[in-house]
Backbone as numpy.savetxt, mean C-alpha at the origin, in Angstrom:
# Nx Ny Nz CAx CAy CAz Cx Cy Cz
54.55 53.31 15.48 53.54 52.91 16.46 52.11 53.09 15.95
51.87 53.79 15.39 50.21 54.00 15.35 49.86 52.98 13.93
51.11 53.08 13.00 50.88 51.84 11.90 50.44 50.58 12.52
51.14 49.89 13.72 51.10 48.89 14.43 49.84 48.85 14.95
49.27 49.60 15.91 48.17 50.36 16.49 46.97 49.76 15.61
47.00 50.52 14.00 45.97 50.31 13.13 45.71 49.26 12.60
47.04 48.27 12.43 46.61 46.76 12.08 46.08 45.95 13.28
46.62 46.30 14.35 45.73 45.42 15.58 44.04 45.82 15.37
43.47 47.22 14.80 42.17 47.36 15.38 41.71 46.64 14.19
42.02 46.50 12.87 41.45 46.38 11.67 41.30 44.59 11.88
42.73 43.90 12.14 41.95 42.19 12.06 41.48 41.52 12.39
40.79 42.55 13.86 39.37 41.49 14.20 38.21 42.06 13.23
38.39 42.66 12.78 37.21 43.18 11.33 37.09 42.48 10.84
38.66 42.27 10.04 38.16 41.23 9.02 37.71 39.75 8.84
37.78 39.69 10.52 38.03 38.09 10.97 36.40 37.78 11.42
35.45 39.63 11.48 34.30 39.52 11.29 33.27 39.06 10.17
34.29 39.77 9.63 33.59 39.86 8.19 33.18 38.56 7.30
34.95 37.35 7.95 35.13 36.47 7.18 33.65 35.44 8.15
32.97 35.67 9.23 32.59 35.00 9.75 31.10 35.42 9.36
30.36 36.05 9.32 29.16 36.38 9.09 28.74 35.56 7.62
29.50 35.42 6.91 28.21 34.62 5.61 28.77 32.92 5.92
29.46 32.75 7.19 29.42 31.22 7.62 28.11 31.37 8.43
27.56 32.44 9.28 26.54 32.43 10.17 25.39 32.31 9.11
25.32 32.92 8.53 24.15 33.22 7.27 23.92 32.01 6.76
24.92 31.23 5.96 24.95 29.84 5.68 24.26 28.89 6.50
25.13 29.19 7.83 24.39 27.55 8.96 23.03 27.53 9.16
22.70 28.94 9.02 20.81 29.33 9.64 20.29 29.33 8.46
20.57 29.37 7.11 20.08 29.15 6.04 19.86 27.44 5.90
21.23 26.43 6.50 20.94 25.11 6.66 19.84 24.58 7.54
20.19 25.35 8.75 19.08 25.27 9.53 17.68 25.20 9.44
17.17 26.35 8.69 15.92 26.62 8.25 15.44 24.99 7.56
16.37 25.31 6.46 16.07 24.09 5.73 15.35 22.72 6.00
16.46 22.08 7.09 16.33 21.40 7.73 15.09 21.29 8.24
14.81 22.14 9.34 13.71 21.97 9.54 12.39 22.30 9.01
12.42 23.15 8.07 11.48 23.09 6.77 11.01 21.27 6.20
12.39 20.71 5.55 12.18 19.18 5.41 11.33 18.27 6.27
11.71 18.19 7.73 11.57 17.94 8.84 9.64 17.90 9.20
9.82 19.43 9.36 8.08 19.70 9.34 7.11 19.20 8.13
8.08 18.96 6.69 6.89 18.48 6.02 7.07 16.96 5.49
7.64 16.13 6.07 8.02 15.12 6.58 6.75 14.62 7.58
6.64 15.41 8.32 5.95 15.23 9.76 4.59 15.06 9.30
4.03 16.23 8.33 2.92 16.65 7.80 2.28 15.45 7.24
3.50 14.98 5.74 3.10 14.18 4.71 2.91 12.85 6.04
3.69 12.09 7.12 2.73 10.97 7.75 1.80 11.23 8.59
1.50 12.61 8.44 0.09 12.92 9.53 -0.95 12.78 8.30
-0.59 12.63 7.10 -1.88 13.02 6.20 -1.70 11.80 5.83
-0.67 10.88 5.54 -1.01 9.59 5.44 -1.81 8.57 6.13
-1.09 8.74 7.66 -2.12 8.21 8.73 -3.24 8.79 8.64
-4.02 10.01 9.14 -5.21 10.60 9.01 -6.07 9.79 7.60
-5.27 9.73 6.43 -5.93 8.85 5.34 -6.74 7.49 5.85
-5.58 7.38 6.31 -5.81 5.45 6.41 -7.22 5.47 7.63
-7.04 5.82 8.16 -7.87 6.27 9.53 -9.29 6.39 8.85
-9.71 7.59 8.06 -10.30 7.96 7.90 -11.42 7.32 6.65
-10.58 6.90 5.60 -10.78 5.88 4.55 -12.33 4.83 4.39
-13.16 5.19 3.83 -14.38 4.10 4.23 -13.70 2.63 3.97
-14.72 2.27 4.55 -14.13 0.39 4.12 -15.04 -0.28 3.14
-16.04 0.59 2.48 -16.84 0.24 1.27 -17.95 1.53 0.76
-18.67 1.10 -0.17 -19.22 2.06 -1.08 -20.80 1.54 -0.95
-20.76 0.51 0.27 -22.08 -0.08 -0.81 -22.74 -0.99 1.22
-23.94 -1.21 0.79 -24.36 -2.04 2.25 -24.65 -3.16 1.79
-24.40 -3.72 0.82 -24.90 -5.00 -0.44 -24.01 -6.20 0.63
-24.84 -7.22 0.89 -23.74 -8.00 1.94 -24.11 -9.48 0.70
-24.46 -9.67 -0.35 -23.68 -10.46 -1.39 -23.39 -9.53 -2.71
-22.46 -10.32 -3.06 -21.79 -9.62 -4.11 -21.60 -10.76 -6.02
-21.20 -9.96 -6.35 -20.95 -10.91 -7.68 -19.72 -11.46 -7.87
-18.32 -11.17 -6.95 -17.43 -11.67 -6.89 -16.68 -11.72 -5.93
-15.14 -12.05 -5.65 -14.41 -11.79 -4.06 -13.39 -11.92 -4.68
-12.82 -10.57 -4.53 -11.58 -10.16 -5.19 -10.17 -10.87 -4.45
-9.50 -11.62 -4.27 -8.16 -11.70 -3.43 -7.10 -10.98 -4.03
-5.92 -10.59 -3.27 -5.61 -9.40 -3.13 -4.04 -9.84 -3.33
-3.32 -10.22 -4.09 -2.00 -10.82 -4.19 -0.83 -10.60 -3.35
-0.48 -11.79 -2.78 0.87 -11.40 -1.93 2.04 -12.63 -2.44
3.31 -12.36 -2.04 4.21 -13.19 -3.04 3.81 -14.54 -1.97
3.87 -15.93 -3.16 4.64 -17.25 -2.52 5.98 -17.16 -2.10
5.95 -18.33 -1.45 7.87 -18.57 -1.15 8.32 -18.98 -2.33
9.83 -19.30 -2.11 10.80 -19.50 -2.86 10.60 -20.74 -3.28
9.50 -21.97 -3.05 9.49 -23.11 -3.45 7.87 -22.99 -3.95
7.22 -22.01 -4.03 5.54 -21.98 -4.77 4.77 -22.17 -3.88
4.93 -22.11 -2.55 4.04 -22.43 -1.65 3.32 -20.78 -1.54
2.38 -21.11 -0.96 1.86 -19.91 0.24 2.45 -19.74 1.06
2.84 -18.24 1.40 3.02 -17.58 2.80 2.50 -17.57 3.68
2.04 -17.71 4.43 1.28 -17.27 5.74 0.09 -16.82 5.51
0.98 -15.20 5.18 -0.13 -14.08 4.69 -1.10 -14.48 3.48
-0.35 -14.86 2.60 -1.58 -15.23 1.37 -2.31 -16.44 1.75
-1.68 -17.50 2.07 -2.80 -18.63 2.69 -3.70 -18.34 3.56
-3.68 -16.71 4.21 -4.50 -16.16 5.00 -5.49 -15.63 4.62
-5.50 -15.19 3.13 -5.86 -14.18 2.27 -6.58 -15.59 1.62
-6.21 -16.27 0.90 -7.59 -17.23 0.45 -8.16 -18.27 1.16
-7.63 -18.34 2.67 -8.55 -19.29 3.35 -9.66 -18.27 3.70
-9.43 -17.14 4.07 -10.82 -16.21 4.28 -11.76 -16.25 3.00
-11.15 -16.31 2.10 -11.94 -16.11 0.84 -12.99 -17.23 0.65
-12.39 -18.54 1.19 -13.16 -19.95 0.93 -13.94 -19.42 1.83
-13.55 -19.21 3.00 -14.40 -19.10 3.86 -15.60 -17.99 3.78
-15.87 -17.23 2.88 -16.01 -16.35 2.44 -17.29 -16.42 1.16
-16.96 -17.49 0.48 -17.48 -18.27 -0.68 -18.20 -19.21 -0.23
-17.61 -20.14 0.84 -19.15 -21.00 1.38 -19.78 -20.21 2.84
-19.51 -19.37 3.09 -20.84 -18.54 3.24 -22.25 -18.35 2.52
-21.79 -18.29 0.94 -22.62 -17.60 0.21 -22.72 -16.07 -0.63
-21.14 -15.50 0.14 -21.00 -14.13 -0.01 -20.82 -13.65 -1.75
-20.36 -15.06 -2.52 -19.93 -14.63 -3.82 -20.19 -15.70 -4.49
-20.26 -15.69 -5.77 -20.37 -17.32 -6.29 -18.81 -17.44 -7.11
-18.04 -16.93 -7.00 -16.56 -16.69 -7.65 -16.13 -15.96 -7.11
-14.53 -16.48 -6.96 -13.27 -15.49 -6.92 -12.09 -15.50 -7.67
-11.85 -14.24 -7.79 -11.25 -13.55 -8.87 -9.54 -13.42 -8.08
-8.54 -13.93 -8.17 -7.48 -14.27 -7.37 -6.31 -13.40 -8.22
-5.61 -12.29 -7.93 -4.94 -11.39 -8.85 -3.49 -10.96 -7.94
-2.51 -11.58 -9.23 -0.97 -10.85 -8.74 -0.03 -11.66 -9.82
0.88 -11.25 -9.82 1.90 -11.76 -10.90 3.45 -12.03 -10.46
4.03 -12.03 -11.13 5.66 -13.24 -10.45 6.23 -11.43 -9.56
5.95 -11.47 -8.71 6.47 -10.00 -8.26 7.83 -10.54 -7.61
7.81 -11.15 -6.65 9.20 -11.36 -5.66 9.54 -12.58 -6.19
9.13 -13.13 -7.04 9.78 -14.18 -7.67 9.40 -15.09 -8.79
9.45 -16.33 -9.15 9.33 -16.29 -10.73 7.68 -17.09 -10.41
7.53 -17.17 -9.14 5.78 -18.23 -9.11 4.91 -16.90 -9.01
3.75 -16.96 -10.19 2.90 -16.25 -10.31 2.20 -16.19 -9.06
1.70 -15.23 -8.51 1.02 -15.11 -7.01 -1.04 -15.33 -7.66
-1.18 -14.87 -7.96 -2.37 -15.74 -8.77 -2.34 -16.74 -8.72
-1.74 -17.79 -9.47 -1.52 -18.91 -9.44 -1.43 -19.61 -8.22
-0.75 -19.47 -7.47 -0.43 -20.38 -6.39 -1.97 -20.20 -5.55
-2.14 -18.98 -5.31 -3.54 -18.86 -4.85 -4.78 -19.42 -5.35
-4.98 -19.57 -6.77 -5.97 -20.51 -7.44 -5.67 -21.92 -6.78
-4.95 -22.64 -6.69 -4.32 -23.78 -6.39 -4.89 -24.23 -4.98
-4.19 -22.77 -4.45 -4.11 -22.91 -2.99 -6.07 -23.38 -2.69
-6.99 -22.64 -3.50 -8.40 -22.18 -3.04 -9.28 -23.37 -3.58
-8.48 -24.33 -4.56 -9.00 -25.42 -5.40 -8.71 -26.29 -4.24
-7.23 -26.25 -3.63 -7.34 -27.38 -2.85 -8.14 -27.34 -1.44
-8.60 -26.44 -1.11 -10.12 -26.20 -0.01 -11.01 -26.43 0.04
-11.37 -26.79 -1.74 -12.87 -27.14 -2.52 -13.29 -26.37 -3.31
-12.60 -25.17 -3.50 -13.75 -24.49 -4.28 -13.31 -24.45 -5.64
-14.31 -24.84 -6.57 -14.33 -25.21 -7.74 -13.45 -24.52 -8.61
-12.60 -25.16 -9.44 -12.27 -24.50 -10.35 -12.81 -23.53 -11.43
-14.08 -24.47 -12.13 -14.64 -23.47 -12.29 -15.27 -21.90 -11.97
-15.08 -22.14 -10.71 -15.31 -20.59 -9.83 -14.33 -19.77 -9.42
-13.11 -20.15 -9.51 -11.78 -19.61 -9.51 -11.09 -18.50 -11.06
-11.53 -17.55 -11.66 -10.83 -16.65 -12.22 -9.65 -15.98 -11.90
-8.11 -16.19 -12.85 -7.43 -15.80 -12.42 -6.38 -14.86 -13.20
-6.12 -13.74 -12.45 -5.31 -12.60 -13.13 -4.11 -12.44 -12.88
-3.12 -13.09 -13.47 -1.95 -13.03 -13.69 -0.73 -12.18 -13.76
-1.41 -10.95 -14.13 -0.31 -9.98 -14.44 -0.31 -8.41 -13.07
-0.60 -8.43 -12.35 -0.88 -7.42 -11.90 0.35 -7.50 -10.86
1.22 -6.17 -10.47 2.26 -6.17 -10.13 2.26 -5.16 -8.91
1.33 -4.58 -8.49 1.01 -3.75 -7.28 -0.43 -3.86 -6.85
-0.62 -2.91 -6.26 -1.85 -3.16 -5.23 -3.16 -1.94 -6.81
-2.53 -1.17 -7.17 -3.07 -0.45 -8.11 -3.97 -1.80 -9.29
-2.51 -1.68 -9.44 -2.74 -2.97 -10.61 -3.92 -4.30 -10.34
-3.22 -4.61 -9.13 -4.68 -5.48 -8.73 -6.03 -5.35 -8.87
-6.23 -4.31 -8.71 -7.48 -3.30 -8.44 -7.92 -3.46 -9.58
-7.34 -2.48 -10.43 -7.49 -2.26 -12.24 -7.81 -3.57 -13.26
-6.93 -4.37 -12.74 -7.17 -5.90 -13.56 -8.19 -6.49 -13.05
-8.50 -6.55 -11.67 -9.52 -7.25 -11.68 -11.10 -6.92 -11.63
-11.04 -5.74 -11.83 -12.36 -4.38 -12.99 -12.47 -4.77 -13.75
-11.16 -4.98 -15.21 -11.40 -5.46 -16.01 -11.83 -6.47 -15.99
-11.67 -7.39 -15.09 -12.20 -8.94 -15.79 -13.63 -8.83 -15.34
-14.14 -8.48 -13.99 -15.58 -7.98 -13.57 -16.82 -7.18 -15.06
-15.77 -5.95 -15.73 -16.85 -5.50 -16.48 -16.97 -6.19 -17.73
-15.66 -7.15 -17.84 -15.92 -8.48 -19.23 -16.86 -9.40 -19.11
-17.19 -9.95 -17.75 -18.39 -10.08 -17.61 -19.93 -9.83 -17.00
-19.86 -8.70 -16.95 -21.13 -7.69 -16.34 -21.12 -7.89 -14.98
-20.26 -7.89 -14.02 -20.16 -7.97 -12.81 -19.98 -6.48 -11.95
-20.97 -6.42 -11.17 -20.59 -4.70 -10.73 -20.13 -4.37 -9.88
-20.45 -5.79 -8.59 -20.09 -5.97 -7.21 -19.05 -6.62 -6.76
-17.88 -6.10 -5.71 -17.16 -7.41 -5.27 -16.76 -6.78 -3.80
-16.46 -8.28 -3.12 -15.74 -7.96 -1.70 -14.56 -8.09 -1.82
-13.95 -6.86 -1.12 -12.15 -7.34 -1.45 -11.51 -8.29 -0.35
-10.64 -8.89 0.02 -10.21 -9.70 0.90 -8.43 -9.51 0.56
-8.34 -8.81 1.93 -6.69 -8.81 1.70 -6.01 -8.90 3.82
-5.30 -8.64 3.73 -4.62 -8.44 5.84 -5.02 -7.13 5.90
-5.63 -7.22 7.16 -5.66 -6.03 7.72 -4.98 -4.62 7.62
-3.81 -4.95 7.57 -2.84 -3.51 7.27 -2.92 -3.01 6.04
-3.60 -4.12 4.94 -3.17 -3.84 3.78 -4.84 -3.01 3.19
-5.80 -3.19 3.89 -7.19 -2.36 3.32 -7.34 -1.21 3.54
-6.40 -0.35 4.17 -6.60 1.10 4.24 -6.57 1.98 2.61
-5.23 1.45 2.30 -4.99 1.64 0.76 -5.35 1.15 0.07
-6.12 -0.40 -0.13 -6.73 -0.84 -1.21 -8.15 -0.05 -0.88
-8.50 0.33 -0.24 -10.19 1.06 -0.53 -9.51 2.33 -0.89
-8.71 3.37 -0.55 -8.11 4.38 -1.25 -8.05 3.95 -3.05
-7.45 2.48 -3.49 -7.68 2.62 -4.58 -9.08 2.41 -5.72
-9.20 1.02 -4.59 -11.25 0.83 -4.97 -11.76 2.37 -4.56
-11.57 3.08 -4.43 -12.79 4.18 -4.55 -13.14 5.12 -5.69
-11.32 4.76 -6.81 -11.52 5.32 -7.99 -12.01 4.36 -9.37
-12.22 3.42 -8.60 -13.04 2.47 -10.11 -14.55 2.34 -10.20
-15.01 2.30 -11.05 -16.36 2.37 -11.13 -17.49 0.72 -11.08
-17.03 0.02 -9.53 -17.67 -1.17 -9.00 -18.42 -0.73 -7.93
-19.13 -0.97 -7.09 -19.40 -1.79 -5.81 -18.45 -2.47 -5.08
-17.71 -1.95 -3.92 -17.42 -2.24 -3.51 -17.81 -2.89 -1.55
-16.63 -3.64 -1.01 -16.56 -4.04 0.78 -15.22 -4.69 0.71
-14.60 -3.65 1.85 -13.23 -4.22 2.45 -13.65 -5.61 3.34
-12.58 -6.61 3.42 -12.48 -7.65 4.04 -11.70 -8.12 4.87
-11.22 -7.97 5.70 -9.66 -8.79 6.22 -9.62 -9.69 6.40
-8.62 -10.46 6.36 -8.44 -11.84 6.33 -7.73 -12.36 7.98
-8.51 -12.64 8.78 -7.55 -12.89 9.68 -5.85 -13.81 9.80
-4.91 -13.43 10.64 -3.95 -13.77 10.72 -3.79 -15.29 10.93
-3.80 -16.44 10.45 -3.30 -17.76 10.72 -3.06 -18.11 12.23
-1.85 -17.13 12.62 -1.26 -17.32 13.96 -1.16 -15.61 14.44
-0.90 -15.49 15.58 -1.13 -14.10 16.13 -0.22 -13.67 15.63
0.22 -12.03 15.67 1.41 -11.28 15.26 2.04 -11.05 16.70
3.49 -10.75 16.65 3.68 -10.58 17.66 3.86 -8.52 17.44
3.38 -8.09 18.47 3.70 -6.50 18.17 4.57 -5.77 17.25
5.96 -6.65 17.72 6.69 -6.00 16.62 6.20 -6.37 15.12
5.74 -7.44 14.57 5.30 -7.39 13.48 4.51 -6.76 12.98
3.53 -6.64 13.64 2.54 -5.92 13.97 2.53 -4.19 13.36
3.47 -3.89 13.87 4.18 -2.70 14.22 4.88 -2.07 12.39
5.44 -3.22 12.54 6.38 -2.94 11.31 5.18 -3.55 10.21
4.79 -3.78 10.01 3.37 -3.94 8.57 3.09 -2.66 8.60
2.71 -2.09 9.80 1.62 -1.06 10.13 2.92 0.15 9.24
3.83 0.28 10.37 5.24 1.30 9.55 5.15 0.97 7.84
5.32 -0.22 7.51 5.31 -0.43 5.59 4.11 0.58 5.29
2.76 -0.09 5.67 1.61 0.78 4.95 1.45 1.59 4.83
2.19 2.21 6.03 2.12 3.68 6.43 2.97 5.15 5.44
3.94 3.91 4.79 4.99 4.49 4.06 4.68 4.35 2.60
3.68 3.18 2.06 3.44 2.95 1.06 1.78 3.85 0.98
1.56 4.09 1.68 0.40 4.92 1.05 0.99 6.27 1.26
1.63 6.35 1.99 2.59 8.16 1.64 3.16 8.24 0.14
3.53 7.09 -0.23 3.71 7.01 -2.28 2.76 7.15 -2.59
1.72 6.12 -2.39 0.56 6.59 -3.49 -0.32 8.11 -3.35
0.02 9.00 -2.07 -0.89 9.59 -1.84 -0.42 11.03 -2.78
1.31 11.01 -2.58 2.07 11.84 -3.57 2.35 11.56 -5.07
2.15 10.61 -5.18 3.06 9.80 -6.75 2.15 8.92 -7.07
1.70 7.45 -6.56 1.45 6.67 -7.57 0.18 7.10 -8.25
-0.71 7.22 -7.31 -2.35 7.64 -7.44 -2.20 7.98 -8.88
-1.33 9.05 -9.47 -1.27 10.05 -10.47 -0.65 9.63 -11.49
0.95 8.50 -10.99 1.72 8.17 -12.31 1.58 7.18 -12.88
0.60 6.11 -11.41 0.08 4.78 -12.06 -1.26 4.46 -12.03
-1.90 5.35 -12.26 -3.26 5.03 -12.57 -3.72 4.44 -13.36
-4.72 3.69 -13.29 -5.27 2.71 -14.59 -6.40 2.51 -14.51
-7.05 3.12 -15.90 -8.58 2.51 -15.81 -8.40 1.39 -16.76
-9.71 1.28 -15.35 -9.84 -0.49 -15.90 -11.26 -0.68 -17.42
């Protein structure tokens, strides 16, 4: 009897024992978790707060020496999108103002094999504006890149000033990157063709929001380029 006795008191012990580094474990997951969680939360409060906060130029100069357009892909047949036919009808519009005497039109075969430069030169020739006043940069494959290439072609020919012209959602982060090149800069937006409907709206806003959380951790640093 008391042998019997002593194994009854002992295996809820061990049935303690076996349970405590599962408790230790889950609250160790736990933590975690919400460790991730909170700086998750952080990194799009400092993204948004960026964008928010971000000037929209460097300069009160209301002409400039050039008008940067800001590359977005054609369709699948070389046309303009929406968005980019949005992006250089502001620009014409933009140019017979008086605001620039050239624009500098920059992007490369990103979503597909038609150079986004290209189609945009095209697109801005067939509006009127001269070819000759159309410079175009071919190779640039992000919003960085854009930036950088079209510096370079500005300080090839002594140009110090330009207005950028891109959609609305998209100038929070291009002046984040114009603020590390050494131009004159003014953000531009290009108004929308046709209205957005919210959800679109919505979801651009969500992309930018997510793509300047890259550059604000990573690209800034791994793809930088002076121009």
């Amino acid at each position: 009897m008391p042998g019997v006795s002593t194994r009854k008191t002992q295996a809820p012990q061990r049935h303690r024992h076996r349970r405590a580094p599962r408790r230790r474990k889950s609250a160790w997951k736990s933590r975690t978790i919400a460790a991730c969680a909170l700086l998750c939360v952080a990194w799009v409060l400092w993204a948004v707060a960026d964008r928010h906060f971000v000037p929209s130029s460097n300069t009160v100069l209301n002409r400039f020496d050039a008008i940067i357009v800001l590359g977005n892909p054609a369709d699948n047949d070389g046309n303009p999108n929406p968005m980019q036919l949005a992006r250089v009808t502001e620009a014409v519009h933009e140019y017979e103002r008086g605001v620039a005497p050239r624009l500098i039109v920059t992007g490369g075969a990103v979503a597909n094999r038609y150079v986004e430069a290209q189609v945009m030169a095209r697109t801005a020739q067939a509006q009127g504006i001269p070819a000759s006043a159309v410079l175009i940069e071919p190779n640039a494959r992000d919003t960085i890149q854009n930036a950088c290439f079209a510096a370079r072609i500005m300080q090839a020919h002594n140009w110090g000033s330009a207005e950028v012209i891109s959609s609305a959602s998209h100038l929070p982060r291009s002046a984040m990157v114009f603020s590390h090149l050494p131009i004159v800069w003014r953000m531009h937006a290009a108004p929308d063709l046709q209205p957005l409907s919210s959800m679109s709206a919505a979801r651009l806003t969500a992309l930018e929001t997510l793509k300047t959380m890259r550059y604000l951790v990573w690209a800034q640093w791994r793809e930088r380029c002076d121009p």
